[in-house]
Structure formats: structure tokens, C-alpha cells
C-alpha positions as CSV (number, residue, x, y, z in Angstrom):
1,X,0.0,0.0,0.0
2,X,0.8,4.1,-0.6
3,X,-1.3,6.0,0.7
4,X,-1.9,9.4,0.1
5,X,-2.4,12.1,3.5
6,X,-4.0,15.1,2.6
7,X,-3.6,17.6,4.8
8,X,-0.6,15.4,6.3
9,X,1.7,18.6,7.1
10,X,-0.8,20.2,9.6
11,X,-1.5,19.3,13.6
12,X,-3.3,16.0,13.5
13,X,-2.5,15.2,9.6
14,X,1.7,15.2,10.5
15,X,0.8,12.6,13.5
16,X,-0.6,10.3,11.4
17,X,2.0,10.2,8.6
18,X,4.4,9.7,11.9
19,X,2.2,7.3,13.2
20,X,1.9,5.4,9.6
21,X,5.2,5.6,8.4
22,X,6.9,4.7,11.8
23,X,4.7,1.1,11.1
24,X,6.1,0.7,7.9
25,X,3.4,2.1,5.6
26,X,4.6,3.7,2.6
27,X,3.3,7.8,2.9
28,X,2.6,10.7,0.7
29,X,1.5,14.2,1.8
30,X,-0.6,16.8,-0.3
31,X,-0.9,19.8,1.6
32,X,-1.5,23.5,0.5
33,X,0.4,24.6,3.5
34,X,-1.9,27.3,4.5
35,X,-1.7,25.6,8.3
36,X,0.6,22.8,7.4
37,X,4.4,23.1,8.3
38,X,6.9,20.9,6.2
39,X,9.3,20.5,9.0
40,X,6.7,18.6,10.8
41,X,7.2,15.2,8.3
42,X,9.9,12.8,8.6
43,X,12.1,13.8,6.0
44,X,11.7,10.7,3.8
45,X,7.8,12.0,3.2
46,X,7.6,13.2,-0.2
47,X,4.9,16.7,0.7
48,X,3.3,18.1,-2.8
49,X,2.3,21.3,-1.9
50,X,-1.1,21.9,-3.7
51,X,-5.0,21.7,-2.8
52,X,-7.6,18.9,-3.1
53,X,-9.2,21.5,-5.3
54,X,-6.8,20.8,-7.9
55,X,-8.2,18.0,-9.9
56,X,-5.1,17.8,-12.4
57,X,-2.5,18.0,-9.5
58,X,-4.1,15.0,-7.7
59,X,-4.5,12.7,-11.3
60,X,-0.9,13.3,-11.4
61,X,-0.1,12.7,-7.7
62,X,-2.1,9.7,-7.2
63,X,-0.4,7.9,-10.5
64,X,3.5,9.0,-10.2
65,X,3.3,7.5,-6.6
66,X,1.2,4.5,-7.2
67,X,-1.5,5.3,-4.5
68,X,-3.8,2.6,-3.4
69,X,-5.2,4.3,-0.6
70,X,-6.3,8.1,0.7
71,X,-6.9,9.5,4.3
72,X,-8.4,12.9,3.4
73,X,-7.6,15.3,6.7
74,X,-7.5,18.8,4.9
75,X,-10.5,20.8,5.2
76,X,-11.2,24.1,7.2
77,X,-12.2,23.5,10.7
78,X,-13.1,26.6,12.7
79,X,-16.2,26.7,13.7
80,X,-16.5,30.7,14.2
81,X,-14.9,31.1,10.9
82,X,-17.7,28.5,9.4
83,X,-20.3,30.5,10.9
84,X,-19.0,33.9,9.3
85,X,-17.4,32.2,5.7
86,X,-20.0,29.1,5.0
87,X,-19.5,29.3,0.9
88,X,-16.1,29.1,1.8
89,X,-16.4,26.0,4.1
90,X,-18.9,23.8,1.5
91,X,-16.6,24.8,-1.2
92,X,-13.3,23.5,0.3
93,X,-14.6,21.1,2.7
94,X,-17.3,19.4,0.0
95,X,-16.3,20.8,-2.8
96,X,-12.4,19.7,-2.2
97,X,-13.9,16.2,-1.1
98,X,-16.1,15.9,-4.3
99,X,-12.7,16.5,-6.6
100,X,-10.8,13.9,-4.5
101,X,-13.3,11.7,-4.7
102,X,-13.3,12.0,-8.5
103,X,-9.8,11.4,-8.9
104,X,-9.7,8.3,-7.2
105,X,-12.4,6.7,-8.2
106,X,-10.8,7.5,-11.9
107,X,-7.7,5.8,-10.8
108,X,-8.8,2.9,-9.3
109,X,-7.9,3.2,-5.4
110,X,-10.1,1.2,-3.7
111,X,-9.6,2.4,0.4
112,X,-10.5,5.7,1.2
113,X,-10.3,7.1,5.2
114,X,-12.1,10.2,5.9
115,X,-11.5,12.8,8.5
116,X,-15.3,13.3,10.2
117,X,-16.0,15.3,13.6
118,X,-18.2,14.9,16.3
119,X,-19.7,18.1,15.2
120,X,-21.7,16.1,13.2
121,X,-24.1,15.5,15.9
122,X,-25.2,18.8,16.9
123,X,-25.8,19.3,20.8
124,X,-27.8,15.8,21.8
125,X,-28.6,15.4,24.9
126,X,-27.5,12.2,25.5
127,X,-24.9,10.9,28.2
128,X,-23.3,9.1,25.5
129,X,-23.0,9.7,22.2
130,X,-23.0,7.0,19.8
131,X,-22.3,6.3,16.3
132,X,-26.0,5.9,16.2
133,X,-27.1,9.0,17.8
134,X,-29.1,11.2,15.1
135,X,-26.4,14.0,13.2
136,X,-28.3,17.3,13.8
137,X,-25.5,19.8,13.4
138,X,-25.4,23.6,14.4
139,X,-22.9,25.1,12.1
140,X,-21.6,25.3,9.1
141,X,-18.6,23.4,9.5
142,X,-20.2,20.6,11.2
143,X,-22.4,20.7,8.3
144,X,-19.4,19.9,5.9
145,X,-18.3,17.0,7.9
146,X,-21.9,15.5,7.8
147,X,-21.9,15.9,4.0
148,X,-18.9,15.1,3.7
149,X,-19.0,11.9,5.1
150,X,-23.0,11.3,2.7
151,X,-20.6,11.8,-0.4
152,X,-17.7,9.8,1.0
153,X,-20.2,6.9,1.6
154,X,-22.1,7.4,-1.6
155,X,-19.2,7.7,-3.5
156,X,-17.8,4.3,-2.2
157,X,-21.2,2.2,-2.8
158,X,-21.2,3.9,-6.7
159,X,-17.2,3.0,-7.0
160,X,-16.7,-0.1,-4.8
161,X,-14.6,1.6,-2.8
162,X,-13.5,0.3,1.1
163,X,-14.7,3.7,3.2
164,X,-14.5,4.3,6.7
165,X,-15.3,7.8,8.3
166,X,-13.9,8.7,12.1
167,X,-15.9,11.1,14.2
168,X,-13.0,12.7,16.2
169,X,-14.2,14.4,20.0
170,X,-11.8,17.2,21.4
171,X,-7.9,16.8,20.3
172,X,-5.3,18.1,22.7
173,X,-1.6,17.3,23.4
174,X,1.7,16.3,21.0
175,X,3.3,13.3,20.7
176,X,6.5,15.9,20.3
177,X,6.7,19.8,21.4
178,X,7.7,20.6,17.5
179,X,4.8,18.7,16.4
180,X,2.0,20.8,18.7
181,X,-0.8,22.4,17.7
182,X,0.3,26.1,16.7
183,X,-2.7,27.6,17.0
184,X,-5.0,29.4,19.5
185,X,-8.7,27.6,18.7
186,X,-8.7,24.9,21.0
187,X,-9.1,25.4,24.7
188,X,-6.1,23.8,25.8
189,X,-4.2,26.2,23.7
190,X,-6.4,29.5,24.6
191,X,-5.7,28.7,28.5
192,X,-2.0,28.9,27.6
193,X,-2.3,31.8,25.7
194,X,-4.2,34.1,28.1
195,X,-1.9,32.6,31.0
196,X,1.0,33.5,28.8
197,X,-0.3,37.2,28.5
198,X,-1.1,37.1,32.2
199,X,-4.6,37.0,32.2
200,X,-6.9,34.9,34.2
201,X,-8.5,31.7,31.9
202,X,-11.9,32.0,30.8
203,X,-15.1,29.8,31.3
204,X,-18.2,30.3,29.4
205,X,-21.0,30.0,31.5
206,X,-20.8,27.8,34.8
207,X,-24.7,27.0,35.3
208,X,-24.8,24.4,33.0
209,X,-26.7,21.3,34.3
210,X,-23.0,19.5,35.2
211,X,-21.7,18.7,38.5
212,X,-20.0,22.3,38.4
213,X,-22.1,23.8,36.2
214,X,-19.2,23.9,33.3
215,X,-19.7,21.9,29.7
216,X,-18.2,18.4,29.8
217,X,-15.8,17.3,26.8
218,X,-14.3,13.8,26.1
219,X,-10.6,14.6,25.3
220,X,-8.4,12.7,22.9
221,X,-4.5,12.6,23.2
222,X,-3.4,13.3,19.3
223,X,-1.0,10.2,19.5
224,X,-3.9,8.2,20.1
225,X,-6.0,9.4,17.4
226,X,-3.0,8.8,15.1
227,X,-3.3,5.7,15.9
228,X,-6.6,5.1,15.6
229,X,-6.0,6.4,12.2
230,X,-3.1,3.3,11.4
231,X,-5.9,1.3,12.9
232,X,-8.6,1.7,10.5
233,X,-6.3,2.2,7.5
234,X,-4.7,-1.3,8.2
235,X,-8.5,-2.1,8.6
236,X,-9.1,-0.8,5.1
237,X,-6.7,-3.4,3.7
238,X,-7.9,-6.5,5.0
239,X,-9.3,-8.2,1.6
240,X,-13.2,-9.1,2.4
241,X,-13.6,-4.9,3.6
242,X,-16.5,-3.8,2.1
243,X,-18.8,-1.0,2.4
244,X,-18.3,1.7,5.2
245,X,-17.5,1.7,8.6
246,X,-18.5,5.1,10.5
247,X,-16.9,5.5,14.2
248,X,-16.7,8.0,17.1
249,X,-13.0,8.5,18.5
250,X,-12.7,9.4,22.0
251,X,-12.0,8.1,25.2
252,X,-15.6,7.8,26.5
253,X,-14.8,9.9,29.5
254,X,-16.4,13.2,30.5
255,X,-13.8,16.4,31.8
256,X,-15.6,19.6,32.7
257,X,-13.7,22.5,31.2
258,X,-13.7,23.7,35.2
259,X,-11.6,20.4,35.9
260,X,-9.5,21.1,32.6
261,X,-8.5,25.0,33.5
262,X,-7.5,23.7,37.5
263,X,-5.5,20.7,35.5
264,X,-3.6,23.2,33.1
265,X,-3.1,25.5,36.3
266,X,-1.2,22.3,38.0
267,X,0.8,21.5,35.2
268,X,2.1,25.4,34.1
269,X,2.5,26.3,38.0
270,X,0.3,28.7,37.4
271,X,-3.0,28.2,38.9
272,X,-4.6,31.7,38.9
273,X,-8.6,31.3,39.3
274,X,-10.6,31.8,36.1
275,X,-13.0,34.4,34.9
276,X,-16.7,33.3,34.4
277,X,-18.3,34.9,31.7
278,X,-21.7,34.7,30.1
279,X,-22.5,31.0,27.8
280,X,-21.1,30.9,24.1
281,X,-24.6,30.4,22.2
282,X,-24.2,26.6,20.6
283,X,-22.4,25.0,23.5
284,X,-24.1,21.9,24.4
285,X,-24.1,21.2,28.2
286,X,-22.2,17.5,27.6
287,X,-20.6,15.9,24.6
288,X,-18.6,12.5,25.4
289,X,-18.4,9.6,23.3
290,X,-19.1,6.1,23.1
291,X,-15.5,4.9,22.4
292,X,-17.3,0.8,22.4
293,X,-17.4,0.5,18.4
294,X,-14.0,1.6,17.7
295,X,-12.6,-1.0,20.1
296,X,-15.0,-3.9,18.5
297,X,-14.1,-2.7,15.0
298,X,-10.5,-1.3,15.0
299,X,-9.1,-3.3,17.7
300,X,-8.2,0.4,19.2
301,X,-8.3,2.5,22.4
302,X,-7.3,5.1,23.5
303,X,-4.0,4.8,26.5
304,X,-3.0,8.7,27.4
305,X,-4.8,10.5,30.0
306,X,-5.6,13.9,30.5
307,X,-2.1,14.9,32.4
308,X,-0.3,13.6,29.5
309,X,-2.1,15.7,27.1
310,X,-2.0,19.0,29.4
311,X,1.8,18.3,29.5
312,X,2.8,17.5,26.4
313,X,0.8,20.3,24.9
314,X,2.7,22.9,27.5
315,X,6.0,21.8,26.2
316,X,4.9,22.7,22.6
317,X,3.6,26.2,23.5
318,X,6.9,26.9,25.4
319,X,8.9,25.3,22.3
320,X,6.9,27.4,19.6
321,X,5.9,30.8,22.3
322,X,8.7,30.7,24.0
323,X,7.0,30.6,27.6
């Protein structure tokens, strides 16, 4: 097998072609490198630098490097910037999925791995959330995901192509400080950088109906969602695979974002109390997966905790921040 990481250079995409290539799978990377970083690949990854857009570009990558299978990470993933650029979102998300999609059918690849989101499901209020809880999502870019993953599924049945979608929860941590998440989206990052400014944490609302009133997350360690990744691409390669297999990726366990900010206090040595403002509109009260499918299907779980992920995540803020 090749197969062929889009989106491989950014945060989560440059785990996984670690995670692959350190098993012994044989790894491409398209990446347009508007968030991806090239020093973030082993050096013996060829990167292309262009976009799923670019139907051309991919005919050619996909046949000069033999490709026999794709996991499609790139796509735009803020959800504030969903909310205020949605042609943006359906045109890169879905329309850059649509052209991929193309392209490999055209070729003849036959395993495709898609990059879903738990935003897919909306704000259910469940305690669980399972692969079967109904999608009803609440913004744009959950929108894209949802679609994303009717075309990836559609497309396989037309092509008879192997497809399996993963429904990430909340990513945190590095598996390396130079491989951390550079930006400032994600809470984890957004505690550091307002403790880094000296400035109290913030927490949106705290009368949610939680034990302390705080929205509860399920956390995933991104070494552990890289290798649920190797998991279902190995998966994908098994000879009687057919059809698709859709599958939440968490840990199944809840962390208010209370517990997280006292947590991130511990592990900077700086635990200042937080501010409590008013509720971000669209925050559901819980969201923590059902982790039980991906262990029956993949033969995965998840093995960091939440200190792990706090702490490796600090030493990439001080790497790249200088903190």
C-alpha cells in the first residue's frame, strides 16, 4: 500500500504520517500549507504542496506515486470562521472532497479514510454519544463534515470503494513539542495563551446542568487518534472490507472544562482562578463519546490521560511561544 495524506503537514494530519510511516506504511502528503508546516514530516515523506481542489494536480499525484489508498484530513475546521465564511467552508470542505473523490475513483484506489467530527451530531442530549445518535449539526462546518462523510459513503457504494469515516471528540496534546498544535482555537491552547499574556482563563458560562455547572468534553490525546487512524487504514486493507465503517473516537470519558482549567493551572504552575463569563450560544451542556465500536471494529483504544495531554501540549507552547 501508498497512501496518500491530505492535509498530512498540519496538527493532526503530521501525526498520522508519523504514526503510519513509523509502522512501515509507505506515505505521501498533499498539503497547501496554508496551516501545514513541512518541518513537521519525517524527512523521507515526499509533501506536494497543492490543494484537493486541484483535480489535475491530484491525477498526477495519485499515478506517479502509485497510490492505493487516501486518508483525506485537509479541510477548514473553525467553527467561528464557518459561521462567518459558509461558501467558503462547502466549497473546500465538500467541494475539495467531491474533486478527490473524483480522482480516485478514476484511478482505481479502492480504500479511502475520511476525516469526520463529532460536530456532526449537533448538541444531543444524551450521556453518551454514539455512532448511532441522530447527526443534527449547528454550524456550518459541522455541516461539511456530515456531508462530507454522505458523499464519501455514496461515492464508495457507486465505485466499490472500502470507506470508513472517524468522528474525532476534542484533540489536545503532542506526541513531540515541534509537532503541537500552533494555533490558539482549542481550549487547551487558549488557557495557555491568556496565561502566557497574564490573564486569568476564561469559562463560558458555569450554570450548566454539570456537577459544576461547566460543559463536559471527552478529550483525545493526538498520538492516540493517530493511531486510531493506522488502525482503521490497516482495517481498510484486510481483503473481504466492504462498504463503510462510521466511528466515534474518543475516550468515553467526560472532563468539565472547570476540571480542565484547575488541571492546566497544575501542570504550568500557574493556577490563577478563572473568569466566568456569560454561555457561548451553541455549547451543548455534555458531549462525550461512546468509544465501544471503535474498540470492537478497529481493535483500538485510546492509552493517554488527561495529564499527558495538558503536559505535552505545554512543552509545545513553550517550544513554539517561548513561555
Amino acid at each position: 500500500m501508498t497512501w496518500l495524506i491530505t492535509g498530512g503537514a498540519g496538527y493532526i494530519g503530521a501525526h498520522v504520517a508519523r504514526a503510519m510511516t513509523g509502522a512501515g506504511e509507505r506515505v505521501v502528503v498533499l498539503d497547501d500549507l496554508s496551516a501545514g508546516v513541512p518541518g513537521r514530516l519525517p524527512a523521507d515523506v515526499p509533501l506536494v504542496a497543492g490543494s484537493a481542489l486541484d483535480a489535475g494536480l491530484l491525477k498526477r499525484v495519485l499515478a506517479e506515486h502509485a497510490v492505493t489508498g487516501v486518508v483525506h484530513l485537509a479541510a477548514r475546521k473553525q467553527v467561528a470562521e464557518s459561521v462567518a465564511q459558509p461558501t467558503r467552508y462547502y466549497r473546500e470542505n465538500v467541494g475539495g472532497l467531491a474533486t478527490l473523490l473524483e480522482a480516485v475513483a478514476e484511478a482505481g484506489v479502492r480504500r479511502f479514510l475520511f476525516s469526520s467530527s463529532a460536530a456532526v451530531y449537533g448538541n444531543p442530549d444524551v450521556d453518551l454519544i454514539t455512532e448511532d445518535t441522530p447527526c443534527s449539526p449547528v454550524n456550518p462546518y459541522g455541516e461539511t463534515k456530515l456531508a462530507g462523510e454522505w458523499l464519501v459513503r455514496a461515492a464508495g457504494e457507486a465505485h466499490g470503494i472500502a470507506t470508513t469515516c472517524l468522528r474525532y471528540f476534542n484533540v489536545a496534546g503532542a506526541a513531540e513539542p515541534a509537532l503541537a498544535d500552533t494555533g490558539v482555537f482549542n481550549i487547551v491552547p487558549m488557557v495557555f495563551d491568556r496565561l502566557t499574556r497574564d490573564e486569568a482563563p476564561r469559562i463560558f458560562g458555569d450554570d450548566y446542568p454539570t456537577p459544576d455547572g461547566t460543559c463536559v468534553r471527552d478529550y483525545i490525546h493526538v498520538a492516540d487518534l493517530a493511531e486510531a487512524h493506522l488502525a482503521a487504514a490497516r482495517r481498510l486493507t484486510a481483503p473481504d472490507v466492504r462498504g463503510d465503517l462510521t466511528v466515534n473516537i474518543g475516550r468515553g470519558e467526560g472532563v468539565s472544562v472547570r476540571e480542565l482549567v484547575t488541571l492546566i493551572g497544575k501542570v504550568t504552575g500557574d493556577p490563577r482562578p478563572a473568569l466566568v463569563e456569560g454561555r457561548r450560544p451553541g455549547d451543548a451542556p455534555r458531549a462525550v463519546a461512546s468509544a465501544a465500536l471503535a474498540a470492537r471494529e478497529l481493535g483500538w483504544t485510546a492509552s493517554r490521560g488527561m495529564r499527558e495531554m495538558v503536559a505535552s501540549a505545554w512543552r509545545g507552547w513553550q517550544l513554539h511561544h517561548g513561555g
